[in-house]
One Martini backbone bead per residue (centre of mass of N, CA, C, O) as a GRO file, in nm:
protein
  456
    1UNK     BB    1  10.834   6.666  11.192
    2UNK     BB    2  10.554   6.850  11.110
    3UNK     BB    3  10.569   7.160  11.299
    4UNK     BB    4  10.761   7.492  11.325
    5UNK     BB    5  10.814   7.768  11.509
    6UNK     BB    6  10.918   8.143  11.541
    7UNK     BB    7  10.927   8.412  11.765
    8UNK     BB    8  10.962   8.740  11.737
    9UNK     BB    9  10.929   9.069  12.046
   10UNK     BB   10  10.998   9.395  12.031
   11UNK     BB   11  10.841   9.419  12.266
   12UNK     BB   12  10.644   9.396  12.598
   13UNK     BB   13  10.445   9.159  12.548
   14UNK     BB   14  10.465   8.819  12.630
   15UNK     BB   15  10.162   8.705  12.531
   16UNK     BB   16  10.237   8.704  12.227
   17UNK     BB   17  10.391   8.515  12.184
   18UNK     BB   18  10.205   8.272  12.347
   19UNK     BB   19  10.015   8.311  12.141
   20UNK     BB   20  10.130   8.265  11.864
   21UNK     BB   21  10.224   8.027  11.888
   22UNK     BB   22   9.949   7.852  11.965
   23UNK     BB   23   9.837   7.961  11.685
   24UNK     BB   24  10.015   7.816  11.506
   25UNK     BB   25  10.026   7.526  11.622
   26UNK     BB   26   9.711   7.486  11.534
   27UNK     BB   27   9.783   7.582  11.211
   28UNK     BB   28   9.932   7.332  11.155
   29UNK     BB   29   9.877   7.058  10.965
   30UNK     BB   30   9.848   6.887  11.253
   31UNK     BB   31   9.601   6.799  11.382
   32UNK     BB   32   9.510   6.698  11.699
   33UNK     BB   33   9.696   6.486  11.848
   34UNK     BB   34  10.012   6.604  11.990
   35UNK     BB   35  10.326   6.663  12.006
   36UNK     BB   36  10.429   6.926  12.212
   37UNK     BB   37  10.611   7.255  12.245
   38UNK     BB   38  10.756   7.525  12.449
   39UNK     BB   39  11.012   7.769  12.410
   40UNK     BB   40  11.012   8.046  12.685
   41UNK     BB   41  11.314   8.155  12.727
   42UNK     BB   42  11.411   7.964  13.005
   43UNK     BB   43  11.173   7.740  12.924
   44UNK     BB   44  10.892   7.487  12.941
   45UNK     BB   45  10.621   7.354  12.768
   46UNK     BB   46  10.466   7.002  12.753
   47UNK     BB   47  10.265   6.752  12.557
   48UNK     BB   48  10.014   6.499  12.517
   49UNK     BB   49   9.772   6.616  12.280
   50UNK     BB   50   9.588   6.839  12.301
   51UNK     BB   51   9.580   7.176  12.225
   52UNK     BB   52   9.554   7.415  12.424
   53UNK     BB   53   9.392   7.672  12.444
   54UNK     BB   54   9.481   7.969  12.514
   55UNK     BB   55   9.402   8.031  12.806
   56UNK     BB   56   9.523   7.759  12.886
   57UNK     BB   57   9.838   7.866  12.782
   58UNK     BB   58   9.838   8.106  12.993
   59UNK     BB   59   9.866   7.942  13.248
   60UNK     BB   60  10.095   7.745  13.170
   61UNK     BB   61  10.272   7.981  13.161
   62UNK     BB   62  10.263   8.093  13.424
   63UNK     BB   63  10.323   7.848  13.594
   64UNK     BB   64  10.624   7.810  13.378
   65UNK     BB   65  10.764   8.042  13.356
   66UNK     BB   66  10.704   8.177  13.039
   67UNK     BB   67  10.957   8.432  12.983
   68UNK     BB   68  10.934   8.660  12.703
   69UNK     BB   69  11.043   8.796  12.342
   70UNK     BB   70  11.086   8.448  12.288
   71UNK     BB   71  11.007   8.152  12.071
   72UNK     BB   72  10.941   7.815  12.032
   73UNK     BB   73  10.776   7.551  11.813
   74UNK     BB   74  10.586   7.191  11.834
   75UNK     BB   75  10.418   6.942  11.598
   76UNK     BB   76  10.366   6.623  11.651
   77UNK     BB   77  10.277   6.254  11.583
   78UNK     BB   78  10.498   6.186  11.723
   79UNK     BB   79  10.773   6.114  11.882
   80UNK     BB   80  11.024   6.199  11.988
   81UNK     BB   81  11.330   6.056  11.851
   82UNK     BB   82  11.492   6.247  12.110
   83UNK     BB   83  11.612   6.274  12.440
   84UNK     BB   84  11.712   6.581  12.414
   85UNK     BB   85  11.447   6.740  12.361
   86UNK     BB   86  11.407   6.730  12.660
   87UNK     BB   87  11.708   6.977  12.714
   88UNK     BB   88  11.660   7.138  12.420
   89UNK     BB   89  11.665   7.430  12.236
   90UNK     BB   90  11.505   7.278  11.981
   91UNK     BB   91  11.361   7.236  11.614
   92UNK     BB   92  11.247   6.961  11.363
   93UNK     BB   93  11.227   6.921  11.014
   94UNK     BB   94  11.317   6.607  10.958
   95UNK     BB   95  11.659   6.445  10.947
   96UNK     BB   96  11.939   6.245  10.921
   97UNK     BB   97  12.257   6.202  10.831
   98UNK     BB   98  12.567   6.116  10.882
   99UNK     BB   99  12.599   5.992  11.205
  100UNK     BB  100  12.821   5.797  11.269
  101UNK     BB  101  13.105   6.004  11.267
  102UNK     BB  102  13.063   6.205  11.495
  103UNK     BB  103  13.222   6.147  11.735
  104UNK     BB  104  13.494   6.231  11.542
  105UNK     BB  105  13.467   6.555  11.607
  106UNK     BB  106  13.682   6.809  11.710
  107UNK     BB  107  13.381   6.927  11.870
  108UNK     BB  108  13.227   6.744  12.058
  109UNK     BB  109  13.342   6.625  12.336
  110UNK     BB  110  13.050   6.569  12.533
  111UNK     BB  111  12.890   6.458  12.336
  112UNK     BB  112  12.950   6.229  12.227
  113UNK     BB  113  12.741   5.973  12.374
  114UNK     BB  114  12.508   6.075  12.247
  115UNK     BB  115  12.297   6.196  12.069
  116UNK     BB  116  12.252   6.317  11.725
  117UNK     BB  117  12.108   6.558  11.800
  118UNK     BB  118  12.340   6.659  12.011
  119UNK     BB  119  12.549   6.665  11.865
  120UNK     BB  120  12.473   6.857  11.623
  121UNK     BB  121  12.414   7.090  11.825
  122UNK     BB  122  12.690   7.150  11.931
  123UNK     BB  123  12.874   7.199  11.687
  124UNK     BB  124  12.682   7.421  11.583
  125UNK     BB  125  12.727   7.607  11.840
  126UNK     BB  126  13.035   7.595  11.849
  127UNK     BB  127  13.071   7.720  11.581
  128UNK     BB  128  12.872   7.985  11.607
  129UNK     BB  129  12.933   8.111  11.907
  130UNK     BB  130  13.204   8.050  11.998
  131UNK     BB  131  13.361   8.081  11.668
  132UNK     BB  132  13.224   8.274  11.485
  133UNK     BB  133  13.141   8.049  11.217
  134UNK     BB  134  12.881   8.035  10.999
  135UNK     BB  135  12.965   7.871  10.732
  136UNK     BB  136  13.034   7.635  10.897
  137UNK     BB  137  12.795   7.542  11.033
  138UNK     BB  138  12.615   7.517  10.783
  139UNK     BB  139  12.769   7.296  10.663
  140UNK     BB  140  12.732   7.130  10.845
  141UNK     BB  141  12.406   7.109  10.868
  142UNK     BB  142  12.439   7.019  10.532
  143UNK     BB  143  12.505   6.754  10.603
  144UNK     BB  144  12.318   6.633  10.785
  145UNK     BB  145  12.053   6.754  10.696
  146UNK     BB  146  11.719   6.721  10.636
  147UNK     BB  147  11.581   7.025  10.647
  148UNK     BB  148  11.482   7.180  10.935
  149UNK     BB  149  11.632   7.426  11.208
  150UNK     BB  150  11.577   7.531  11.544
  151UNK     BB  151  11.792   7.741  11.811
  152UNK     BB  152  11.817   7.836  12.089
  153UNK     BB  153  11.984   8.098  12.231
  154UNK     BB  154  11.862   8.281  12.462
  155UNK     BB  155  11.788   8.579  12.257
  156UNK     BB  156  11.820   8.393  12.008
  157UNK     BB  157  11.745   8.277  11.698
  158UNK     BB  158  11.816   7.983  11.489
  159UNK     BB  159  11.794   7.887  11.122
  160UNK     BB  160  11.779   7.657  10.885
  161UNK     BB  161  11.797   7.529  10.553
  162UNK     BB  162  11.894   7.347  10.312
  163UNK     BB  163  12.033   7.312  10.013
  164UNK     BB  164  11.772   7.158   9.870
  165UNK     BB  165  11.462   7.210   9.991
  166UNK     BB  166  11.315   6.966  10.158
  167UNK     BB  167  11.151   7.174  10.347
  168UNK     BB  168  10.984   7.432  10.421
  169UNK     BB  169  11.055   7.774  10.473
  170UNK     BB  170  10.945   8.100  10.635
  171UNK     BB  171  10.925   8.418  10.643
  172UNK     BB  172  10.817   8.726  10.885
  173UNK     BB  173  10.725   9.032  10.910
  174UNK     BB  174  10.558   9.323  10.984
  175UNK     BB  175  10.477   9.667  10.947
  176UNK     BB  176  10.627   9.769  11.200
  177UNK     BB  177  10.874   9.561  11.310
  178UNK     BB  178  10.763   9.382  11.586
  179UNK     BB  179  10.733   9.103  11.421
  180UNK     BB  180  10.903   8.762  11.404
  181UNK     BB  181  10.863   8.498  11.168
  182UNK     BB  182  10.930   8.161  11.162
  183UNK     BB  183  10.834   7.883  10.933
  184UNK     BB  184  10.710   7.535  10.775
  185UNK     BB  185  10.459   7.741  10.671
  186UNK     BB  186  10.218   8.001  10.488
  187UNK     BB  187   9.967   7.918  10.625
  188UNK     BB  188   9.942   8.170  10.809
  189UNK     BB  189   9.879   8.411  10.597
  190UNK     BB  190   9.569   8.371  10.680
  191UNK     BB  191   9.598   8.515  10.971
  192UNK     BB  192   9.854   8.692  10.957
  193UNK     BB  193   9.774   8.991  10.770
  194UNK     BB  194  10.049   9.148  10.895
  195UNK     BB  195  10.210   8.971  10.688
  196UNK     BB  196  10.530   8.898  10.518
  197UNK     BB  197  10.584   8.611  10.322
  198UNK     BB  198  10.875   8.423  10.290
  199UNK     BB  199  11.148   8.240  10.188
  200UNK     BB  200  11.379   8.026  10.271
  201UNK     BB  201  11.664   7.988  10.127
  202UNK     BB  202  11.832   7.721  10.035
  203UNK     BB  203  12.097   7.780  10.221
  204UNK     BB  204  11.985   7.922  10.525
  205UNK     BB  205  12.105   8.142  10.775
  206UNK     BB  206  11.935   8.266  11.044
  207UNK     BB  207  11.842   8.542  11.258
  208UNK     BB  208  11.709   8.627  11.555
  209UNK     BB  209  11.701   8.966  11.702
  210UNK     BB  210  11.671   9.279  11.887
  211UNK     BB  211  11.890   9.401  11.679
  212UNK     BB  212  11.809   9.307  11.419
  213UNK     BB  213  11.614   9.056  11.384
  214UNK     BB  214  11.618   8.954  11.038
  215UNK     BB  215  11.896   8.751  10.926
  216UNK     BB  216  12.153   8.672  10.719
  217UNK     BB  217  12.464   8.465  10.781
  218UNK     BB  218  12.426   8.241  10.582
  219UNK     BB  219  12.490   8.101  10.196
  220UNK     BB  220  12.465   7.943   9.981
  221UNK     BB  221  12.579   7.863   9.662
  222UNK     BB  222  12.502   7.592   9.631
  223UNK     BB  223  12.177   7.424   9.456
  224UNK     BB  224  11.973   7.128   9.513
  225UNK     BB  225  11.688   7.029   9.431
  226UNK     BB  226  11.511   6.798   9.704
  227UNK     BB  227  11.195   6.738   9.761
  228UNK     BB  228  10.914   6.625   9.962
  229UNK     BB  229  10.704   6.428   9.784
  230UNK     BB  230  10.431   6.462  10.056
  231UNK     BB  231  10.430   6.813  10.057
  232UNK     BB  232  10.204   6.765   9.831
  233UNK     BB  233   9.999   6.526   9.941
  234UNK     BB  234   9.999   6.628  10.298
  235UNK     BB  235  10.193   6.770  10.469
  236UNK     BB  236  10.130   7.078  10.313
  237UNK     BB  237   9.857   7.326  10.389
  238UNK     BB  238   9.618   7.354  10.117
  239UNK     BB  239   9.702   7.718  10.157
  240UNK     BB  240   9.929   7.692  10.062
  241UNK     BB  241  10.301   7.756   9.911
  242UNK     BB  242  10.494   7.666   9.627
  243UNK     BB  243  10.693   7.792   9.421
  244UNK     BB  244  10.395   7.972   9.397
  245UNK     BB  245  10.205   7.726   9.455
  246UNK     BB  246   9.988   7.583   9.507
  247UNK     BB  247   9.878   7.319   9.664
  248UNK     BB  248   9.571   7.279   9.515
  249UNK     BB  249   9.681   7.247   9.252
  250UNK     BB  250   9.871   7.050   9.267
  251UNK     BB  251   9.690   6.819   9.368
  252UNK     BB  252   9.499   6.850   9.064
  253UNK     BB  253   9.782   6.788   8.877
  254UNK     BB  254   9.775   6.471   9.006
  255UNK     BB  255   9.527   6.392   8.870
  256UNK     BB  256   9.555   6.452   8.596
  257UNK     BB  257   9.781   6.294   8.523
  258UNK     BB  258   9.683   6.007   8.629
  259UNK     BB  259   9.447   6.007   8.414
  260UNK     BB  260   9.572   6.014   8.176
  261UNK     BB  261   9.765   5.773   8.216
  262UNK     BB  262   9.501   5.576   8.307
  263UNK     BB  263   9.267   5.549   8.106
  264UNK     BB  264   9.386   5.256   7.945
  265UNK     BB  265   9.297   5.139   8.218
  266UNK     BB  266   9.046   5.215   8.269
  267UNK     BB  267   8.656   5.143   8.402
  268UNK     BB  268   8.444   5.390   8.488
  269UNK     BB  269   8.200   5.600   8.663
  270UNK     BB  270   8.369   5.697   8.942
  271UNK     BB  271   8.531   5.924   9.172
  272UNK     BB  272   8.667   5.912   9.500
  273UNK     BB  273   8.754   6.031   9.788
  274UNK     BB  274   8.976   5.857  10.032
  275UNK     BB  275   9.042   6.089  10.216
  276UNK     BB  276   8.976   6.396  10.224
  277UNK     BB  277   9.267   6.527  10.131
  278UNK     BB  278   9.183   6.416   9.794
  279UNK     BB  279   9.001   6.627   9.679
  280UNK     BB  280   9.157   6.734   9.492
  281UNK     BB  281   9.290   6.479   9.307
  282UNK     BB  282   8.992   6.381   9.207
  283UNK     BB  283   8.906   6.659   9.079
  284UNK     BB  284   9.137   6.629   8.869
  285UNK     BB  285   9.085   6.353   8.733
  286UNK     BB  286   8.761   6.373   8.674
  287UNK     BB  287   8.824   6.617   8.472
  288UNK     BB  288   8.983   6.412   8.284
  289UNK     BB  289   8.861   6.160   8.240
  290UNK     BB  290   8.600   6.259   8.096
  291UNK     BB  291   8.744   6.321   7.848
  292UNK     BB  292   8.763   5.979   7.796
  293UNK     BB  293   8.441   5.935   7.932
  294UNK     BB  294   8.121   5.982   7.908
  295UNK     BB  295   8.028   5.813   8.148
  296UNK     BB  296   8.146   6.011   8.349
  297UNK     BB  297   8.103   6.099   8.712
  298UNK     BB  298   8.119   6.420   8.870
  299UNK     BB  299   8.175   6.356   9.225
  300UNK     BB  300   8.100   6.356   9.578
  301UNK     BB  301   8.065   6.214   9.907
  302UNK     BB  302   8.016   5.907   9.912
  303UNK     BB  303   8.233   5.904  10.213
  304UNK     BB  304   8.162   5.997  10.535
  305UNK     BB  305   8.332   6.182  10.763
  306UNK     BB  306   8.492   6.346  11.059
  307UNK     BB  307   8.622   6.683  11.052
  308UNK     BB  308   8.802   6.941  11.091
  309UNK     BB  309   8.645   7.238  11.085
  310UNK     BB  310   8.909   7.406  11.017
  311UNK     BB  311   9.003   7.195  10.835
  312UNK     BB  312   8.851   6.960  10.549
  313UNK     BB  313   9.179   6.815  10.466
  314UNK     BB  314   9.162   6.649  10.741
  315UNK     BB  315   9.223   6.395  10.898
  316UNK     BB  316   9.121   6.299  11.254
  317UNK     BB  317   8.946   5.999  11.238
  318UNK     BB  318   9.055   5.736  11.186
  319UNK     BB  319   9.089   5.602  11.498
  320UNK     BB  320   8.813   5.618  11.587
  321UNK     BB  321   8.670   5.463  11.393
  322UNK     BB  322   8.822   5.185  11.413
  323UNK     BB  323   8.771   5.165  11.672
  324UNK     BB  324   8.457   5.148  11.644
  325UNK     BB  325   8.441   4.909  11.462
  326UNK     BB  326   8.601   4.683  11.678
  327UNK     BB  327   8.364   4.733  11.906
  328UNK     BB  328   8.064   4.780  11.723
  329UNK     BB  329   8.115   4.737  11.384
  330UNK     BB  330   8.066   5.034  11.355
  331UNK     BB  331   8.110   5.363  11.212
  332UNK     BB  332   8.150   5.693  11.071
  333UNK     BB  333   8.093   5.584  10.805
  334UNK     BB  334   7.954   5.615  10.483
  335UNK     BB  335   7.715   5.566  10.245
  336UNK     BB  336   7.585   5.604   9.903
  337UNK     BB  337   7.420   5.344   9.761
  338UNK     BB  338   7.300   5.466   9.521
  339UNK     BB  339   7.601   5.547   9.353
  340UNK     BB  340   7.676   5.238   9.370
  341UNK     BB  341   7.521   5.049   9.250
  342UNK     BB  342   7.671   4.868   9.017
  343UNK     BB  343   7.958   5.039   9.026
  344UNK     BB  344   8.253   5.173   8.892
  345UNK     BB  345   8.486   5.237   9.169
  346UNK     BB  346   8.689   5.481   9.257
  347UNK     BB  347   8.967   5.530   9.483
  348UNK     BB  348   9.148   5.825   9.629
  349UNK     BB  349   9.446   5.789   9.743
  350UNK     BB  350   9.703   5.897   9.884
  351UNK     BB  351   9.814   5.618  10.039
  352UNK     BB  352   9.989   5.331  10.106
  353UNK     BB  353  10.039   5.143  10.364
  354UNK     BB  354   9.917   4.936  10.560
  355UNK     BB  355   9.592   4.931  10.439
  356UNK     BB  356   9.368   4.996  10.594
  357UNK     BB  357   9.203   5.231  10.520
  358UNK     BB  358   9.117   5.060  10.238
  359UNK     BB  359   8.975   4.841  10.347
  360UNK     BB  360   8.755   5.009  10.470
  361UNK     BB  361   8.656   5.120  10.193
  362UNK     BB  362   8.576   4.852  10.044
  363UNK     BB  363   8.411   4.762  10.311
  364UNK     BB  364   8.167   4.974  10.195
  365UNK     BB  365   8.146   4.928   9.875
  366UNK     BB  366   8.063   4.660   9.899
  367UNK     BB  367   7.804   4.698  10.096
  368UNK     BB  368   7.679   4.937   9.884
  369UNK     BB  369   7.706   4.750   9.559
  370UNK     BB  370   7.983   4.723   9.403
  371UNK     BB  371   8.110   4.623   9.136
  372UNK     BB  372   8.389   4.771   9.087
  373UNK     BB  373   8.747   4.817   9.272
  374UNK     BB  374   8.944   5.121   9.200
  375UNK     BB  375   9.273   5.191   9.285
  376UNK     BB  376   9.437   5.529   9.356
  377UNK     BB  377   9.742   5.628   9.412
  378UNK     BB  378   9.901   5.975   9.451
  379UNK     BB  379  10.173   5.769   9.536
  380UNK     BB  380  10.428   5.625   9.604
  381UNK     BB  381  10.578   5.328   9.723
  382UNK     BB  382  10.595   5.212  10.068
  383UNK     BB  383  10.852   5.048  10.239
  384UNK     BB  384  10.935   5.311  10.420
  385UNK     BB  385  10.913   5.503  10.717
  386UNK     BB  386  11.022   5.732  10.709
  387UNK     BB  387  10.914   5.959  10.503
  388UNK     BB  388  10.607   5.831  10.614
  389UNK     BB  389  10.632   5.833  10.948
  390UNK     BB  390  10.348   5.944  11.152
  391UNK     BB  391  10.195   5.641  11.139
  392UNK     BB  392  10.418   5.398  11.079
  393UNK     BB  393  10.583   5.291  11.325
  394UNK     BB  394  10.600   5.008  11.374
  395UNK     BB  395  10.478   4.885  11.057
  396UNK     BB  396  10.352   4.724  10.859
  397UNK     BB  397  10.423   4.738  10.493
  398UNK     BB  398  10.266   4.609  10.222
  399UNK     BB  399  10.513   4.668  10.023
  400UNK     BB  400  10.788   4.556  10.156
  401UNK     BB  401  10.751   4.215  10.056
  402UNK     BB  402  10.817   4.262   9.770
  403UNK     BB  403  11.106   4.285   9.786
  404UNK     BB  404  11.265   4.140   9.512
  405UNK     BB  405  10.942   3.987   9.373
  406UNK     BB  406  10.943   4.293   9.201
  407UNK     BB  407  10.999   4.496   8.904
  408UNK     BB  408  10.734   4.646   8.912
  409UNK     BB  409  10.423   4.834   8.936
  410UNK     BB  410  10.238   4.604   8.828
  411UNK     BB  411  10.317   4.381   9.019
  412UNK     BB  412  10.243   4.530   9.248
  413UNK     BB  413   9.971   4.610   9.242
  414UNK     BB  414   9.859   4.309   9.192
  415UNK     BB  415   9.942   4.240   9.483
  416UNK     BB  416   9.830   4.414   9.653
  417UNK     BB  417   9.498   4.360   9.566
  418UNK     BB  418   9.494   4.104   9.674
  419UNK     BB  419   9.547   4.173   9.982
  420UNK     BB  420   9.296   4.397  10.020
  421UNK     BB  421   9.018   4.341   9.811
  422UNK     BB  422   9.046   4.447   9.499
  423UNK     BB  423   9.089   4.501   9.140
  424UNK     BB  424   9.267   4.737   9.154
  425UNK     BB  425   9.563   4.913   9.144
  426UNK     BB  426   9.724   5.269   9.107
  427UNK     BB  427   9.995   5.368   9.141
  428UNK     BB  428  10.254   5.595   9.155
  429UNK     BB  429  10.505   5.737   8.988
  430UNK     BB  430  10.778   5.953   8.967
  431UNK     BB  431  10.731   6.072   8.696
  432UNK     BB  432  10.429   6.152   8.746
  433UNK     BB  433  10.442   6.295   8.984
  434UNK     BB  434  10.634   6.559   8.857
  435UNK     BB  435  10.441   6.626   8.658
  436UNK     BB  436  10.214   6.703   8.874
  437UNK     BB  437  10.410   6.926   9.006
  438UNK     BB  438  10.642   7.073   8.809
  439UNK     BB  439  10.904   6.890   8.808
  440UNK     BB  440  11.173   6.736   8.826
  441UNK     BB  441  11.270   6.440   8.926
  442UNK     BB  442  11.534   6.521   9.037
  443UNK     BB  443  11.385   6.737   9.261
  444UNK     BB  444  11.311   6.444   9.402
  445UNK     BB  445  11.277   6.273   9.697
  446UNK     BB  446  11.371   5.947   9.684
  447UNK     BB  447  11.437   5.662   9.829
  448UNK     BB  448  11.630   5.390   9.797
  449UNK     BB  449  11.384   5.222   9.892
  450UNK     BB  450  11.243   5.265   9.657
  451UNK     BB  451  11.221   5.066   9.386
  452UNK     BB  452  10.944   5.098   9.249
  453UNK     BB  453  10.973   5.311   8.958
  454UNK     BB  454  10.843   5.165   8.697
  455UNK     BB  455  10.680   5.118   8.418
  456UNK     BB  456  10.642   4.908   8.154
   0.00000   0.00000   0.00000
């Protein structure tokens, strides 16, 4: 789920619920087209496509009766994961584990039969307002999920965060007392400017209601984190905060570090963002790069797409463009090439999936006259999709097919630039990744599942 959110309205104007929901679920990560759902009062209503106007979420909400002065909202590029999301007041972002044996669990009940997400739903209610044992719930809760978890039931609404810290989750009230708000990252404090916002600590279970407010129902006491650094990369807002730092720096931080990392193994001219959320990355590497090389030119802008106005950081437009090439040979991308005839060029991609994004950048500089073209990816390989799965759902990655047959990121490397049509690849290792993000390898979540760990 890419990003979840709740409104607590103290007062009794139904249309602030609505307005902020809306309000909030457009400025969450993921812009452009999105299965998103608004469940308020005890109602509901969602579809795909673009997140409708104000005006018109006000229509909509008065046409499908939701009323009420709480609500919770989602915003996903993929769809529902489970079919119960379709009849219960749930919103999650992250996923589930150890769910094989959930059926035999001595509150299952009816929901036996269910999909994970129902039982998961169930046995959390029953612990939680049935049998009126937070501590237990949260147990629960924490055995299952990786990431954030938010139950609407009648007029309380309950938040948990894993005692991991695997997605960012963050709360805030107003300073009259009036709204309470839970979020799955803090870039909303750019415009909700009478709130105040703090992190949900890890393993702490929230209530939203009318006579608490804002309360913490149960916490854990042991906390191991477990970060997902995607978070870092690309999942949460350039604007936001995580662990005090910024996102933008730290993404300038992960490209220093690369730098460092890569210096004596490049000789480039200049360095380029593409897709556009690379711009910190990029910066970051220029600005240390220039360190070792001094003919290395620092500039930016050399592919130009286009991007959503309110936030420069995202491109939604990838599939337009691909659109476009496919079907008149033409993109909306452009080359300056002026700054590439001749020149040895690095594309700094956020992650390789499948490849095409990349393939289609190369497919440019080559056009453009570009004498040699060197990929740099701020993440690690990515060989299966859960992870970084909001794009790539039953999609060959790239990287999968070399499973068993390389022992380490530089085999990998050699092998994905042959396939792509690079002079050469130069993916991110975990090691390096949490040194430009700034905490230690073991509090990032790295899947069983990426093998390529270390370079020789």
């Amino acid at each position: 789920m890419a990003g979840i959110v709740a409104f607590y309205s103290h007062g009794t104007n139904n249309k602030n619920v609505i307005y902020y929901l809306a309000h909030s679920m457009r400025m969450l990560q993921h812009r452009g087209k999105a299965y998103w759902k608004m469940m308020v009062g005890n109602a509901a209503t969602g579809a795909e496509g673009w997140l409708p106007a104000d005006d018109a979420i006000l229509r909509i909400a008065q046409k499908e009766k939701l009323h009420g002065n709480n609500g919770i909202g989602y915003l996903s590029k993929r769809p529902p994961p489970f079919q119960s999301m379709n009849h219960i007041w749930v919103a999650f972002d992250g996923f589930f584990v150890d769910t094989e044996k959930l059926h035999l669990h001595p509150y299952i009940g009816p929901a036996r039969d269910s999909d994970s997400l129902f039982k998961i739903y169930h046995v959390f209610t029953q612990l939680l307002i049935q049998r009126k044992n937070a501590e237990r719930a949260a147990e629960f809760l924490d055995r299952h999920l990786r990431g954030n978890l938010m139950v609407k039931s009648g007029d309380e609404i309950f938040a948990y965060r894993d005692s991991t810290g695997f997605k960012p989750l963050v709360s805030a009230t107003n300073r009259d007392k009036t709204l309470d708000i839970i979020a799955s990252e803090n870039s909303l404090r750019a415009s909700l400017i009478d709130m105040q916002f703090s992190d949900v600590l890890p393993g702490q279970l929230i209530k939203m209601s009318k006579k608490g407010g804002l309360e913490v129902l149960a916490s854990t006491s042991t906390i191991k984190m477990m970060m997902d650094p995607f978070e870092f990369i690309r999942e949460s807002n350039v604007v936001a905060t995580v662990n005090g730092r910024s996102i933008y720096q730290i993404r300038k931080n992960i490209g220093k570090e690369q730098a460092n990392f890569l210096s004596k193994e490049l000789d480039i001219d200049s360095a380029y963002a593409e897709p556009d959320y690379t711009r910190p990355m990029t910066l970051g590497f220029g600005l240390e790069y220039q360190k070792h090389s001094k003919g290395f030119e620092l500039a930016e802008g050399i592919i130009k797409d286009r991007y959503d106005d309110s936030d420069h950081m995202i491109d939604f437009s990838e599939q337009v463009s691909k659109n476009k090439l496919l079907t008149t040979g033409r993109s909306l991308k452009f080359v300056m090439q002026n700054l590439t005839q001749g020149k040895k060029i690095a594309t700094v991609q956020g992650t390789i999936q499948t490849g095409s994004t990349t393939r289609e950048t190369i497919y440019y500089l080559k056009n453009a006259g570009a004498k040699r073209i060197d990929v740099i990816v701020s993440y690690v390989p990515t060989v299966d999709g859960r992870q970084v799965g909001l794009y790539t759902q039953n999609r060959e990655l790239v990287a999968n097919k070399y499973v068993g047959e390389v022992s380490s990121i530089n085999e990998l490397n050699q092998s994905v630039a042959r396939e792509i049509g690079s002079d050469s690849v130069h993916y991110n290792s975990p090691a390096v990744l949490a040194k430009g993000i700034g905490v230690p390898e073991n509090n990032l979540w790295f899947p069983e599942w990426v093998r390529f760990r270390d370079y020789k």
